[in-house]
C-alpha positions in Angstrom: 22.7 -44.0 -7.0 22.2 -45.8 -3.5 22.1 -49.1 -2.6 18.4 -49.7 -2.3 18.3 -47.9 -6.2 21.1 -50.3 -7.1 18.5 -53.5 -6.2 15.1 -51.9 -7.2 17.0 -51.3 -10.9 18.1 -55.1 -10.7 14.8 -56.3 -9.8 12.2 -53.7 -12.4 14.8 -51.5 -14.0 13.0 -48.6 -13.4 14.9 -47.3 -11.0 18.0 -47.4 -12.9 15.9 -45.1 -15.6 15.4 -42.5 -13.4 19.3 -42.7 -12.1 19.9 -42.2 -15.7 17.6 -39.1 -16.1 19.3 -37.6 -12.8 16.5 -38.7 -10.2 16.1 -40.2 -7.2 13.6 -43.3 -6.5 11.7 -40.6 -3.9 11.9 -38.2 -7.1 10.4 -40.5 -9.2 7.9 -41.8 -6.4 7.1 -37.6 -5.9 6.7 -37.1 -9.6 4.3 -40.5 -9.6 1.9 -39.4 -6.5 1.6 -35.6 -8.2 -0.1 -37.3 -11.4 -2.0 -39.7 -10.0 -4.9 -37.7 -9.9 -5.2 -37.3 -14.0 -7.3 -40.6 -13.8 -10.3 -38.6 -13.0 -9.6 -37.4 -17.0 -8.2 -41.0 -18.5 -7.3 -44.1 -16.6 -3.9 -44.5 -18.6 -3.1 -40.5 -18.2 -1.1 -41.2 -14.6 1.0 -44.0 -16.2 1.8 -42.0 -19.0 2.6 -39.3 -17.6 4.7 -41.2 -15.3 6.4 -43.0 -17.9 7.1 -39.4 -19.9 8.5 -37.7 -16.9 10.8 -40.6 -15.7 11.8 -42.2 -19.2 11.1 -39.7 -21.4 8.8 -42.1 -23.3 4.9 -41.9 -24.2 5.1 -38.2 -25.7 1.4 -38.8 -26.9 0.6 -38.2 -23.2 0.7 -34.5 -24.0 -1.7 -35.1 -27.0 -4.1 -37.6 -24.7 -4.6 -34.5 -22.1 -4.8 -31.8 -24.7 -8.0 -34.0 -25.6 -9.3 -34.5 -22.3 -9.5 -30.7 -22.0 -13.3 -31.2 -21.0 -12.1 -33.1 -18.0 -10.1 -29.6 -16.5 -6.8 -32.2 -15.9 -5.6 -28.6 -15.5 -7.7 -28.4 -12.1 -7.1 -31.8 -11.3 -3.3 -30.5 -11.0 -4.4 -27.7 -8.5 -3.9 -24.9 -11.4 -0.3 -24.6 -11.9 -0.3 -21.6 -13.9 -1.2 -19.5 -10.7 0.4 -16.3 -9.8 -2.7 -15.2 -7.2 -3.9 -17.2 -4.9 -4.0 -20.5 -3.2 -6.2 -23.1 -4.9 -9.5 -23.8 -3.7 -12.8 -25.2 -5.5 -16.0 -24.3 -3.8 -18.1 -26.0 -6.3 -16.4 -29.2 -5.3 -14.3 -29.7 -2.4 -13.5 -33.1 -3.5 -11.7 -32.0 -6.8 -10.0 -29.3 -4.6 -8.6 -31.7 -2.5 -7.5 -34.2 -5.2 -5.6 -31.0 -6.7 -3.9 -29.9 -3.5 -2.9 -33.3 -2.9 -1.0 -32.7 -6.5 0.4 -29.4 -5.6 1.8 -30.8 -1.9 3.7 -33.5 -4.0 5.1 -31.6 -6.6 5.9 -29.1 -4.0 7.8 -31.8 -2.2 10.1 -32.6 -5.7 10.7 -29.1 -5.9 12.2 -28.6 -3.2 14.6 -31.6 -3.1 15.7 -30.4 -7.3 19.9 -30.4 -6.4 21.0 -26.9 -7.0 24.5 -28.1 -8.3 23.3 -31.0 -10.9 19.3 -30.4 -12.0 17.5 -33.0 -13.9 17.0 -30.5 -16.9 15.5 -33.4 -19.3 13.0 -34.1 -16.6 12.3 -30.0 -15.6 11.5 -29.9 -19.3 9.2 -32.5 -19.7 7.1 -31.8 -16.5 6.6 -27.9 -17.8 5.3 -29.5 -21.1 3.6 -31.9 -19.3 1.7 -29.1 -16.7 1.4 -26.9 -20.3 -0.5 -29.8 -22.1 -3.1 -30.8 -18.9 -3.5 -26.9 -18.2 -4.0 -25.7 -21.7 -3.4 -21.8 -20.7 -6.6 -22.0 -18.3 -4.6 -20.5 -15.0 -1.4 -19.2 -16.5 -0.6 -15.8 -16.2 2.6 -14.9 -17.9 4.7 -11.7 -16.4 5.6 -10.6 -19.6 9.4 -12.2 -20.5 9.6 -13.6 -24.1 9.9 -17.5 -22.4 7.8 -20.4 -23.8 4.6 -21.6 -22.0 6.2 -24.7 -20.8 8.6 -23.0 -19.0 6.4 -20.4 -17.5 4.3 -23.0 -15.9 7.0 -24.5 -14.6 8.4 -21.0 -12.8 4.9 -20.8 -11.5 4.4 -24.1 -10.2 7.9 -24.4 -8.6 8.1 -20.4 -7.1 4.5 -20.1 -6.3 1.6 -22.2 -7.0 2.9 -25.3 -5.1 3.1 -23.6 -2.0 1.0 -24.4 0.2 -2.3 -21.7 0.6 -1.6 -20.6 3.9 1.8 -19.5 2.4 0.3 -18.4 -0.9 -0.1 -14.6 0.6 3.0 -14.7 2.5 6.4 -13.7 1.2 8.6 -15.3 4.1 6.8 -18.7 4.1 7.7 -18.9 0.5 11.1 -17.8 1.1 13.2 -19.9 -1.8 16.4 -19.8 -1.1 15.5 -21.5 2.2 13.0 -24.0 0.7 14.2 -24.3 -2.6 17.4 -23.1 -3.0 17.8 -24.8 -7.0 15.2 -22.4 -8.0 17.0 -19.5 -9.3 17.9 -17.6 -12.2 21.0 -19.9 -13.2 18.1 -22.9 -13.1 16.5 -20.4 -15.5 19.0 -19.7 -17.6 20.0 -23.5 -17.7 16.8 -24.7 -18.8 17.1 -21.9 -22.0 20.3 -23.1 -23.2 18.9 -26.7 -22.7 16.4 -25.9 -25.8 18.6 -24.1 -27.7 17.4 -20.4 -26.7 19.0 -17.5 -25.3 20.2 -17.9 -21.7 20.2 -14.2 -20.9 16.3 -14.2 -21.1 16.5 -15.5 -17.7 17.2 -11.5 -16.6 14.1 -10.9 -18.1 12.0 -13.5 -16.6 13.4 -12.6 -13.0 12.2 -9.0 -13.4 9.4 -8.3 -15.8 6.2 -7.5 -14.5 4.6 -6.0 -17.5 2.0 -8.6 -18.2 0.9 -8.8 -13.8 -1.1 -6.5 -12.1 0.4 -4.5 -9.3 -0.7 -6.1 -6.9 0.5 -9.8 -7.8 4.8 -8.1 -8.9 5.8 -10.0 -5.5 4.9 -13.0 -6.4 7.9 -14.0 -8.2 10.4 -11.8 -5.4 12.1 -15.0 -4.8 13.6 -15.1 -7.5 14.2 -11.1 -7.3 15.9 -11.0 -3.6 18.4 -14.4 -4.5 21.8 -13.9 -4.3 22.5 -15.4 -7.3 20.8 -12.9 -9.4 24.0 -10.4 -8.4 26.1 -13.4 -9.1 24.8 -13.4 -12.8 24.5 -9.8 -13.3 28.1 -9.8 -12.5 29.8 -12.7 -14.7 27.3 -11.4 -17.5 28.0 -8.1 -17.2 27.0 -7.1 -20.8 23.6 -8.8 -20.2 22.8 -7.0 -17.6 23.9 -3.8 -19.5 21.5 -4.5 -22.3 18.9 -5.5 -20.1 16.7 -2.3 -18.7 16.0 -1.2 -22.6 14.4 -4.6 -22.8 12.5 -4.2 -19.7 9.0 -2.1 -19.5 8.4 0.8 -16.9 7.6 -2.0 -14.0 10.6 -4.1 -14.4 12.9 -1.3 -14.7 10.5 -1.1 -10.9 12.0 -3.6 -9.9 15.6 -3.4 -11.3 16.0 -0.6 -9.5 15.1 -1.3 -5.9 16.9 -4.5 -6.3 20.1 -2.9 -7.3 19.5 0.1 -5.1 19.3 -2.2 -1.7 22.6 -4.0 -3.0 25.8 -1.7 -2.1 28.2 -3.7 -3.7 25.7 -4.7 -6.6 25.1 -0.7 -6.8 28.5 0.4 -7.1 29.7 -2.3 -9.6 26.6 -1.1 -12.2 26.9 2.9 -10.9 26.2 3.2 -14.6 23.6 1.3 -15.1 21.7 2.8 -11.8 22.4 6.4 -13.3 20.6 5.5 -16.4 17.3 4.4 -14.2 17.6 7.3 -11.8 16.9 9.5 -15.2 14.8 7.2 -16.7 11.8 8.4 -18.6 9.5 7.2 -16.5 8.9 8.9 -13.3 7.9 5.6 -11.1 11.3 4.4 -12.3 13.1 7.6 -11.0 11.2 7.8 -8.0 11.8 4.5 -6.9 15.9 4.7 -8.1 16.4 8.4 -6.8 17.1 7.6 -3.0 19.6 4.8 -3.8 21.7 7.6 -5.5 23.6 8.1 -2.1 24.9 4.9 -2.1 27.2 6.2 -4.8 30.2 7.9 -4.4 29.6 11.9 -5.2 32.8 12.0 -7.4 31.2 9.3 -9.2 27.8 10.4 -9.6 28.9 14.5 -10.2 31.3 12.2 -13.3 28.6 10.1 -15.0 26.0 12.7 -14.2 28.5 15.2 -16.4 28.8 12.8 -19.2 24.8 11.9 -19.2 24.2 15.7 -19.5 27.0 15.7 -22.4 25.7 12.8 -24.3 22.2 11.6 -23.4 19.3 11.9 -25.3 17.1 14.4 -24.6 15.5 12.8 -21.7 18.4 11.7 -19.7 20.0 15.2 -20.6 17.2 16.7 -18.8 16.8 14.8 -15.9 20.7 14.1 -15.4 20.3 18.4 -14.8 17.9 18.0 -12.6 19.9 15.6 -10.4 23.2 17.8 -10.7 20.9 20.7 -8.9 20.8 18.2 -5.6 24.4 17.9 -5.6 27.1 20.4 -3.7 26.9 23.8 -5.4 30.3 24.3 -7.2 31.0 21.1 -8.8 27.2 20.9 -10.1 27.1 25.0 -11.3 30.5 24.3 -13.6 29.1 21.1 -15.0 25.7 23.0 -15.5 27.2 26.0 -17.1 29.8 23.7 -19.5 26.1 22.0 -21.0 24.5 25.6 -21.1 27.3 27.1 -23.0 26.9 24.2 -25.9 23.1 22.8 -25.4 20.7 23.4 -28.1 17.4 21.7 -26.7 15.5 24.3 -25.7 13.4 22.1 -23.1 17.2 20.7 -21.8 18.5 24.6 -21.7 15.2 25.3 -19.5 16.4 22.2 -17.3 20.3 23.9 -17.0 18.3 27.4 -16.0 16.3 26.0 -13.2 18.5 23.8 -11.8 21.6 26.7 -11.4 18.6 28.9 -10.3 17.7 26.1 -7.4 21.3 26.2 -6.5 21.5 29.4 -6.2 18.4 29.9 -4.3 20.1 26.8 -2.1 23.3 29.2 -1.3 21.3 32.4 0.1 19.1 29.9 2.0 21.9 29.2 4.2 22.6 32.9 4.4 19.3 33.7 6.2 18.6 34.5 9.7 15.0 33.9 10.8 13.8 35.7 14.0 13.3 34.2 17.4 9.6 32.6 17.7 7.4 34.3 20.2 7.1 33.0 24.1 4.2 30.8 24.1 1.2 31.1 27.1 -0.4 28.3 28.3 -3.9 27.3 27.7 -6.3 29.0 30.7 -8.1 26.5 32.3 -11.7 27.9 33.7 -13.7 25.6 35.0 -17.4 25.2 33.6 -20.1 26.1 35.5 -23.9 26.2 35.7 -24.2 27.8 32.5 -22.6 25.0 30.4 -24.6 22.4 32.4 -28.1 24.7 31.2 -26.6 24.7 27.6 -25.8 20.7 27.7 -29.9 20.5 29.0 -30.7 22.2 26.4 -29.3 20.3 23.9 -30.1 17.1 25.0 -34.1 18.4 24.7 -33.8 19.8 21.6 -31.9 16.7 20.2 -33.9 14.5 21.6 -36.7 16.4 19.6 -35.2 15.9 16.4 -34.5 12.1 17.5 -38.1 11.5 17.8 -39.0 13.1 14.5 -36.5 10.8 13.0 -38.0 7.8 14.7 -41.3 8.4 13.4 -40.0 9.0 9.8 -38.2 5.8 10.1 -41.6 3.8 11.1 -43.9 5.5 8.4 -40.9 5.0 5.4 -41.5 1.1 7.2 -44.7 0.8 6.4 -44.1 2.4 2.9 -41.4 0.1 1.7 -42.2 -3.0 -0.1 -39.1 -4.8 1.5 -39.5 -7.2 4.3 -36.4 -5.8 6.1 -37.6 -3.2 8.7 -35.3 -0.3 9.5 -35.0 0.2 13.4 -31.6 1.8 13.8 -33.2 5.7 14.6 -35.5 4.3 17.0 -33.1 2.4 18.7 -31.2 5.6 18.5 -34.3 7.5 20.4 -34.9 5.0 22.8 -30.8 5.7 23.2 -31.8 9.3 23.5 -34.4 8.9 26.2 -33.1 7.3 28.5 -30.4 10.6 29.1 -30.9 12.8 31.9 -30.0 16.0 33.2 -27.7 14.5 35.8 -25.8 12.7 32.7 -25.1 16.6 31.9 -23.8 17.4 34.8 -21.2 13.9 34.5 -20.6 15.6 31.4 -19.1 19.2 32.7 -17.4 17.3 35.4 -15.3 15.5 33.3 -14.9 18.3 31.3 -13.7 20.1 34.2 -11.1 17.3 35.4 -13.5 16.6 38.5 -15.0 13.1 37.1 -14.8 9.6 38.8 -13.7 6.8 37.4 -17.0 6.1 37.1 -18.2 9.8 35.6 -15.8 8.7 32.7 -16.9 5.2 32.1 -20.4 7.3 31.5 -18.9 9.6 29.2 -18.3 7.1 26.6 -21.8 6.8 25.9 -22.1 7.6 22.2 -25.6 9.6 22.8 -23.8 11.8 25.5 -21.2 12.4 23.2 -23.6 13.7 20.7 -25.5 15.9 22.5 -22.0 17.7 24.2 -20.9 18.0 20.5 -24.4 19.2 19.4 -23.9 21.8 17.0 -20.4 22.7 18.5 -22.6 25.4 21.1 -20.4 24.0 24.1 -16.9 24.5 22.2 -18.2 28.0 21.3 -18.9 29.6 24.9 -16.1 31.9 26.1 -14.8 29.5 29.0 -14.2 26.6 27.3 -10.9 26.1 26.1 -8.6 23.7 25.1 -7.9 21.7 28.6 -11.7 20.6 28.5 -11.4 19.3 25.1 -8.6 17.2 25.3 -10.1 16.0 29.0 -13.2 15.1 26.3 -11.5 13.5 24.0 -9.3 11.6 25.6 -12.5 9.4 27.5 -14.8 9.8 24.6 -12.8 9.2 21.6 -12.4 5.2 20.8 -9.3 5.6 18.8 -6.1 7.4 19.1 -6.4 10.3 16.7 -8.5 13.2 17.3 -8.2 15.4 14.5 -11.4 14.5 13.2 -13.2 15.7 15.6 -15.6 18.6 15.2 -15.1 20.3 18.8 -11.5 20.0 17.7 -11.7 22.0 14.5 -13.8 24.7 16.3 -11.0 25.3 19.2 -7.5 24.3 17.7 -8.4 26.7 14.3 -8.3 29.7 15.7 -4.5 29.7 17.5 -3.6 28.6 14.1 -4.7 31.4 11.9 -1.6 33.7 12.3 1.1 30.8 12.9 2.3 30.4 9.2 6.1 29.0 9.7 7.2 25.6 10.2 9.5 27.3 13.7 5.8 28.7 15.0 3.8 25.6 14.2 6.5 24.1 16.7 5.7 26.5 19.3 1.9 25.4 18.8 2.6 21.6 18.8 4.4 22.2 22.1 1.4 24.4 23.5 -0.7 21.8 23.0 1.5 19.1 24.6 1.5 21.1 27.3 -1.8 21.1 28.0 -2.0 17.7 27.6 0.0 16.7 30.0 -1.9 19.0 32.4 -5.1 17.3 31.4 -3.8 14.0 32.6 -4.5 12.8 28.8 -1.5 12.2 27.2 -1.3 8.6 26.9 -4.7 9.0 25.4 -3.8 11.9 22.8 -0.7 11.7 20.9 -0.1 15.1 19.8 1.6 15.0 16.0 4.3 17.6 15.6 5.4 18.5 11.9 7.2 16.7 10.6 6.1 13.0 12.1 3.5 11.2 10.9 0.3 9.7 12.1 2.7 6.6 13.4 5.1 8.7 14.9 7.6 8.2 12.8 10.1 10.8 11.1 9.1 12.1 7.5 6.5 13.6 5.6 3.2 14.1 7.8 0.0 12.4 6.5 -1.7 14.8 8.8 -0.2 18.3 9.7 -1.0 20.1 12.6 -0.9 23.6 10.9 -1.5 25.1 7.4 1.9 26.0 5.6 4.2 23.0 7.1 3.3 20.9 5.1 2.6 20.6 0.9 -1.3 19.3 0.7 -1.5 17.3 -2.6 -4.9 17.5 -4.3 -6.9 15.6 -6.9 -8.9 16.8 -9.7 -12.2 17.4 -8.0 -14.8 15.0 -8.4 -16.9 12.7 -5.6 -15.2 9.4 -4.4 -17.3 6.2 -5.5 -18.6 5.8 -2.5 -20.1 9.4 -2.4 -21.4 8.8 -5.9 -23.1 5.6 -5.3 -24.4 7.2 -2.2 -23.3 4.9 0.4 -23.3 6.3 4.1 -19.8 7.4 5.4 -17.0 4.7 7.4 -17.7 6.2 11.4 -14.2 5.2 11.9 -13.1 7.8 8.8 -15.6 10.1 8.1 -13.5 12.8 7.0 -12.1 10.4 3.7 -16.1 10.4 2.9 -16.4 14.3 3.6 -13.3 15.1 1.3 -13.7 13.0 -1.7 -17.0 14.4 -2.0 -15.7 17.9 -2.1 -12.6 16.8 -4.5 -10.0 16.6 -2.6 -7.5 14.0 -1.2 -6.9 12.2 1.8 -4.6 14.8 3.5 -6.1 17.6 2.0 -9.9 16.3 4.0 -7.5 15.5 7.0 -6.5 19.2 7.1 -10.5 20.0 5.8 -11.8 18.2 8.3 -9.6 20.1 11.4 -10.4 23.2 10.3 -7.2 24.6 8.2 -6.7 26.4 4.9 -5.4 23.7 1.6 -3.9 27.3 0.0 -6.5 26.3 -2.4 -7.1 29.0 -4.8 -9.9 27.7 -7.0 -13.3 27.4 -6.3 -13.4 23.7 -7.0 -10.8 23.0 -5.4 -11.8 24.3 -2.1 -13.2 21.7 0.7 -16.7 22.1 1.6 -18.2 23.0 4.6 -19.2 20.2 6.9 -22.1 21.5 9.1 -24.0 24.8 9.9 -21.7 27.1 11.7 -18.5 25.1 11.0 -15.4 27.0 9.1 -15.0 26.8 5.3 -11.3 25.9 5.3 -10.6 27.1 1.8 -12.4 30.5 2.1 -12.5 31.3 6.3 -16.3 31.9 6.5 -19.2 29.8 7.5 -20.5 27.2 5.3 -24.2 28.0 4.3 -26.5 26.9 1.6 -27.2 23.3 0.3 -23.1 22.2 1.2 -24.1 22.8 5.2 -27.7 21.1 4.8 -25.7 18.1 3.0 -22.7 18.1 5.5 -25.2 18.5 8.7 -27.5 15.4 7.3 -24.0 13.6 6.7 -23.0 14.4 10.0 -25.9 13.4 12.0 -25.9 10.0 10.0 -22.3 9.7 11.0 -23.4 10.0 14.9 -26.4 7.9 14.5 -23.7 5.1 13.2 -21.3 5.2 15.8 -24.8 4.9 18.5 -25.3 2.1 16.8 
């Protein structure tokens, strides 16, 4: 208690109250400023509520707001109960601001809480206090048996009273560096307080069951604090207990925290074991890679016991685990459990995993042949013919532009909405103003002769359109792939150009009879090489397998080659946007393309450049995208209502980007 408390508690005693109750006078003050702004719901609610907080007097307060539930005291708080966003009131800015105002106070007493001796009387009193004004309106509870009161209060303090620039963003709510009391020995504290079980507090850091996904981080500051490996540890039997009292997305979250913690992993190597053959698959998946951070004599040990006395379940997947693990020491454990299982379904586990082992040992035992010698791309230049062909199709589409145009003006006049559609005859007058001498720009950068300013003109979006036209160009002997990355690397407007029809049509056909991962190499590096010779490779990135679209190391979202990589697929069945019959994103076409057709995103990536999906169902198969273009699934030309569909869907998709 300082000096200025010591002659405020002389002069009103009040101060000397809150001393007693373990706050500060700026506590007190904090706590007084945050409830000012229940006078909107009851002009004695702010002195009451004062006087509760600080003295522990007035408990009809709680009552008095409970009544004034018509008045929202909840919202006049700034919704402590929050687990989403940051509070805002459209309807009245002048109530959001009162409630803000609330939130930047108590945000402000939570922060100064002393880690070593907490006012618990007072903690307790404001999360029945919050309880009482809010009345359940904005809480959302994560799913840990706690009461109400306390729940608002972990809300309020770990996220709610933050301000709502910082409500989105994990490091600006970082608690150990702005409220460092606000842990799970606060938690646990606050339980024993009341009379209920401190090790709930385990609970309440980690359950997520009652949150949607998309909200589990909001309460990670309590997840990531050292002290939650401080309590696991000195309750060891707690923490023991605690993943059968978890659901599926707190064991989540048990896991990775456990898993990210070396010294916390090995000290519950256990525990970890027990998630990594958890029943539920996100469980394993996200507790499987930790499993290195064990030591293998320890793993190969509790992996033997699991598989000796686990239920059925961890039996199973403890065989499964043994399979990833050094050949000898796994094969005797498996064939100790085979000799004595009598699970059928954990006997089918033992076979497959020593059959995996097995198949891991002759692996190593092959000798693949040398790849072939690669050739480089030719590179023949274009010449009068292409610029006849580019003539042509800038007539004929500009043909088809016009019909489109006058469609667009007579549907106009039909349609009883007062918005008028001009986009297709903006898209003509586009059209019109091409000439042949914009073909001619067009084989010269195709050829590697253009100008600076020959490529500024390539990037016109109706150029681009009619040297794309029906992929004629791609499709004439001399064209290769030097002129199409020269193309692509001034016409495309991002980085990735494996989207792109003129692509499909010249990379597919090197990659028919390159089926292993050591030829797909060789490919990769062709095509480097020929980038580099264009002059394009800052432009073009060229993916190997093996890296993905970022460039980093590990599984490829897009593959340059059927048969390197696995292509996962989804029952078939059109995305929403393809049933609702929106037009395709320009800037991803091919998601639109392959939803429609059933398949998922890195099965259309692969679609949508022109490789197989080793799909061996009809249904499954991606459609074909345009008249002329390759049927992945099948190798033939797409015909029938699928190309009328894919060539309207594409010729929307270039009247977009025009636009």
């Amino acid at each position: 208690m300082g000096f200025l408390d010591k002659i405020l508690g002389a002069v009103t005693g009040s101060a000397g109250t809150a001393a007693a109750n373990g706050l500060t006078r700026e506590q007190a003050q904090l706590l007084k400023q945050a409830f000012e702004p229940l006078e909107k719901a009851g002009k004695e609610l702010p002195q009451k509520g004062t006087a509760f907080l600080v003295d522990g007097t007035q408990e009809t307060v709680l009552l008095d707001l409970q009544a004034a539930k018509s008045f929202e005291p909840g919202q006049l708080l700034g919704a402590p109960g929050r687990l989403r966003w940051g509070f805002s009131n459209h309807q009245n800015k002048a109530l959001e601001k009162i409630g803000n105002q609330s939130l930047e106070q108590r945000g402000r007493f939570y922060a100064s809480v002393d880690a070593g001796a907490p006012a618990l009387d007072v903690l307790v009193r404001l999360g029945k206090l919050l309880a009482a004004a809010d009345g359940g309106q904005s809480l959302e509870h994560p799913g840990a048996p706690v009461p109400d009161w306390l729940q608002y209060l972990i809300n309020d303090a770990v996220f709610a009273s933050f301000s709502k620039s910082s409500s989105g963003n994990a490091a600006e709510r970082d608690l150990a560096k702005h409220r460092p009391a606000w842990n799970v020995h606060l938690i646990a504290a606050l339980l024993a307080h009341e009379g209920l079980d401190p090790h709930v507090a385990l609970q309440e850091v980690f359950e997520r069951k009652g949150l949607d996904s998309w909200y589990h981080d909001r309460l990670d500051g309590l997840v990531e604090a050292p002290a939650v490996a401080d309590y696991m540890r000195s309750q060891r039997d707690a923490a023991e207990a605690l993943p059968a009292k978890l659901s599926a997305a707190g064991r989540v979250l048990l896991a990775r925290r456990i898993g990210k913690d070396k010294a916390l992993l090995n000290d519950f190597a256990p525990l970890f074991l027990r998630l990594a053959i958890d029943g539920s698959k996100t469980v394993r998946a996200e507790a499987t890679p930790h499993l290195e951070g064990i030591a293998e004599a320890q793993r190969l040990e509790l992996l033997g016991q699991l598989l000796k006395d686990g239920d059925t379940t961890q039996r199973t997947q403890a065989a499964e685990l043994l399979a990833r693990l050094p050949g000898d020491a796994a094969r005797a454990l498996l064939a100790v459990a085979a000799g004595t299982e009598t699970s059928k379904a954990v006997q089918q586990a033992i076979r497959s995993a020593m059959s995996r082992l097995d198949a891991a040992g002759d692996a190593g035992e092959l000798e693949l042949p040398e790849p072939p010698a690669w050739q480089p791309f030719e590179d023949i230049p274009l010449g009068e013919e292409a610029v006849q062909l580019l003539i042509a199709n800038r007539i004929e589409l500009l043909e088809k532009n016009r019909v489109a145009a006058e469609a667009e003006i007579e549907e106009n006049k039909a349609s009883k909405q007062t918005y008028r559609y001009k986009w297709r005859q903006d898209n003509y007058a586009a059209h019109k103003k091409l000439t042949d001498e914009d073909m001619r720009v067009a084989v010269r950068v195709l050829n590697g002769q253009g100008s600076k300013n020959d490529q500024n003109r390539a990037k016109n979006g109706q150029l681009q359109q009619v040297v794309g036209f029906g992929n004629r160009l791609q499709s004439m002997p001399g064209f290769g792939m030097p002129h199409l990355i020269r193309w692509l690397a001034v016409s495309r407007h991002w980085t990735s150009f494996w989207f792109d029809d003129g692509f499909s049509q010249v990379a597919r056909p090197p990659a028919r009879g390159l089926g292993r991962p050591a030829r797909a190499g060789r490919a990769a590096q062709a095509l480097r090489h020929a980038d580099r010779r264009c002059g394009a490779h800052r432009a073009l990135p060229v993916l190997e397998p093996g890296h993905s679209g970022r460039g980093v190391a590990g599984r490829p979202r897009v593959a340059f080659l059927r048969g390197a990589p696995r292509v996962h697929r989804r029952r078939p069945g059109p995305c929403r946007a393809a049933k609702a019959g929106r037009p395709p994103d320009p800037a991803r076409p091919e998601r639109h393309a392959a939803h429609a057709g059933g398949l998922s995103d890195r099965a259309g990536t692969l679609a949508a450049a022109g490789y197989g999906t080793g799909a061996r169902r009809r249904q499954d198969a991606p459609r074909g995208r345009a008249e002329g273009t390759v049927d992945a699934a099948r190798h033939r030309p797409a015909r029938g209502r699928v190309a009328r569909r894919h060539q309207e869907r594409g010729a929307h998709r270039g009247r977009q980007l025009a636009g």
